[in-house]
C-alpha positions, 0 to 999 in steps of 0.5 A: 365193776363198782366196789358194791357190786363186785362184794354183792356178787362174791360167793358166800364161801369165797374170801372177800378179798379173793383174786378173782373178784378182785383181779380177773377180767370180767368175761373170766369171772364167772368160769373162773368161779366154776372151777372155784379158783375164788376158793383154793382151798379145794384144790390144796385138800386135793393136792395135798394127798398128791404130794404126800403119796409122791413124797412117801413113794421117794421114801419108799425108793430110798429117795432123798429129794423130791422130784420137781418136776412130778410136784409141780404137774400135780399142782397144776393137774389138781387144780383143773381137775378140781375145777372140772370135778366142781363144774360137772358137780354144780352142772348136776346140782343147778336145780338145788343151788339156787335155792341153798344159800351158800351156793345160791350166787354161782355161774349157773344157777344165777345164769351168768354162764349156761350148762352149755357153756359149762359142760364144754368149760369142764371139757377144756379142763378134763383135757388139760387135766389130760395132757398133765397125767400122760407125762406120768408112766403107763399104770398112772395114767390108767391109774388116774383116768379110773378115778373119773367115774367116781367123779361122775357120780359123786354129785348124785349120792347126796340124794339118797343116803346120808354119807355122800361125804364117804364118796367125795373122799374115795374121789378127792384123795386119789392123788394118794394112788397116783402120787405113790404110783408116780415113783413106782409104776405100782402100788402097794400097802403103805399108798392104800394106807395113805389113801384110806386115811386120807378118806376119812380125813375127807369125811370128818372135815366134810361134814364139818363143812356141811353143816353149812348148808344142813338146814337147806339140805333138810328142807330140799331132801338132801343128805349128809354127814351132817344130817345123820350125826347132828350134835354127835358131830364131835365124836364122830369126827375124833373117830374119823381123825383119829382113824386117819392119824392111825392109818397115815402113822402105818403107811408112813412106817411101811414107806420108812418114815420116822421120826419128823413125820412121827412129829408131824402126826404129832401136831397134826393130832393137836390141830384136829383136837383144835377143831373138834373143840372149838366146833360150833355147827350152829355158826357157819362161820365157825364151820367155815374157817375149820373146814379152811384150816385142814390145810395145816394138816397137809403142810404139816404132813409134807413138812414131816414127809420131806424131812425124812426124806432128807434123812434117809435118803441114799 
């Protein structure tokens, strides 16, 4: 594919120079930019909240180094699951995506690849997806199949009410249950903890990355966060990020964290005031790289996490 060519066919969202426009073979390319692997940054806000909740569950066990290998299925997992979650997603939406700019280049509405053809794409990662979780105990793998049916219905909610930013957050931070469980074979106050505040996480920076799209959502009859809060968007988002430091700041005490992860909501407290800030929700450009800038946060969070795991570890 020529230069021209290969930028003209890069999804709006995607970095100009991602790996797979650039590097994956051409029959790849279009089930590849199903899954989004030319945009990570969904599967790191995914697998963020997974490595969290592992991590606060060795806290919680008096652990001081992580286990590898649970780390390492949960990047892989969260990655297919990801991709199988964002396939059913643009299968469901196949009739709104082309005519929404930001999305309006993806494999099915452009027709590089058939529902057929996704639906069957989508199975093959459920089923990756599937041998990752069995190498979990009994209560986690239960635990992580009951997550699916959020995932089937999260797409229809942007239909008729203006919060389906509240869905997507109940399903994208379940890894916060599972990670925990993973450790336990349970659960219990701090993981719920986690996971709420990792919920409103999700709603604050998902409206911020809806406001990319709010003026097409509008003339198709789609709903949003952004929709409903407009230029109150800022304060909006100091109430969901700063509801999300509180309950991370109680889980983490209840799990034994102290002062390293104390710091890290510290800076993590400094980098949501950077967004709400320097917020422009008339430039989708400015919305864009805040939304992509969340992964900070979830470094800061692991840092902080893993170095009170060393501490107070047995």
């Amino acid at each position: 594919m020529s230069e021209a060519n290969q930028q003209s066919s890069i999804i709006r969202d995607a970095d100009q120079q991602n790996w797979v426009d650039r590097s994956a073979p051409d029959f790849a390319k279009p089930y590849f930019k199903l899954a989004r692997f030319d945009r990570p940054i969904g599967a790191w806000l995914l697998l963020f909240p997974c490595w969290w909740g592992l991590a606060l569950g060795h806290l919680g066990a008096g652990q001081a180094w992580p286990n590898l290998y649970f780390a390492l299925l949960f990047f892989l997992g969260a990655t297919v699951m990801r991709g199988a979650g964002c396939t059913w997603n643009d299968i469901v939406d196949r009739n709104y995506d082309g005519k929404v700019n930001r999305s309006s280049l993806r494999p099915i509405p452009s027709g590089q690849v058939s529902v057929w053809q996704a639906l069957l794409f989508g199975v093959l990662l459920c089923l990756i997806g599937l041998a990752v979780l069995v190498q979990f105990n009994q209560f986690t793998i239960w635990l992580g199949i009951s997550s699916l049916g959020l995932v089937a219905i999260y797409p229809f909610f942007k239909r008729f009410t203006y919060w389906p930013q509240v869905i997507l957050g109940l399903t994208f931070k379940w890894g916060a249950l599972v990670g925990w469980s993973a450790i336990h074979g349970s659960l219990a106050l701090a993981p719920l903890l986690l996971y709420a505040g990792c919920v409103l996480w999700t709603v604050g920076y998902d409206t911020i990355y809806a406001h990319q799209d709010k003026e097409d959502d509008a003339v198709l009859g789609l709903k949003s966060t952004a929709l409903r809060f407009g230029e109150e968007t800022p304060r909006w988002l100091l109430l969901f990020y700063g509801g999300a430091i509180i309950l991370w700041g109680m889980a983490s005490y209840l799990a034994g964290a102290g002062w390293a992860f104390a710091a890290a909501l510290g800076l993590v407290a400094l980098h949501c005031l950077w967004q709400i800030y320097t917020l422009d929700t008339n430039d989708p450009d400015n919305c864009l790289a805040r939304f992509k800038s969340n992964r900070v946060i979830g470094w800061l969070g692991l840092v902080g996490l893993l170095i009170d795991m060393a501490i107070h570890g047995q």
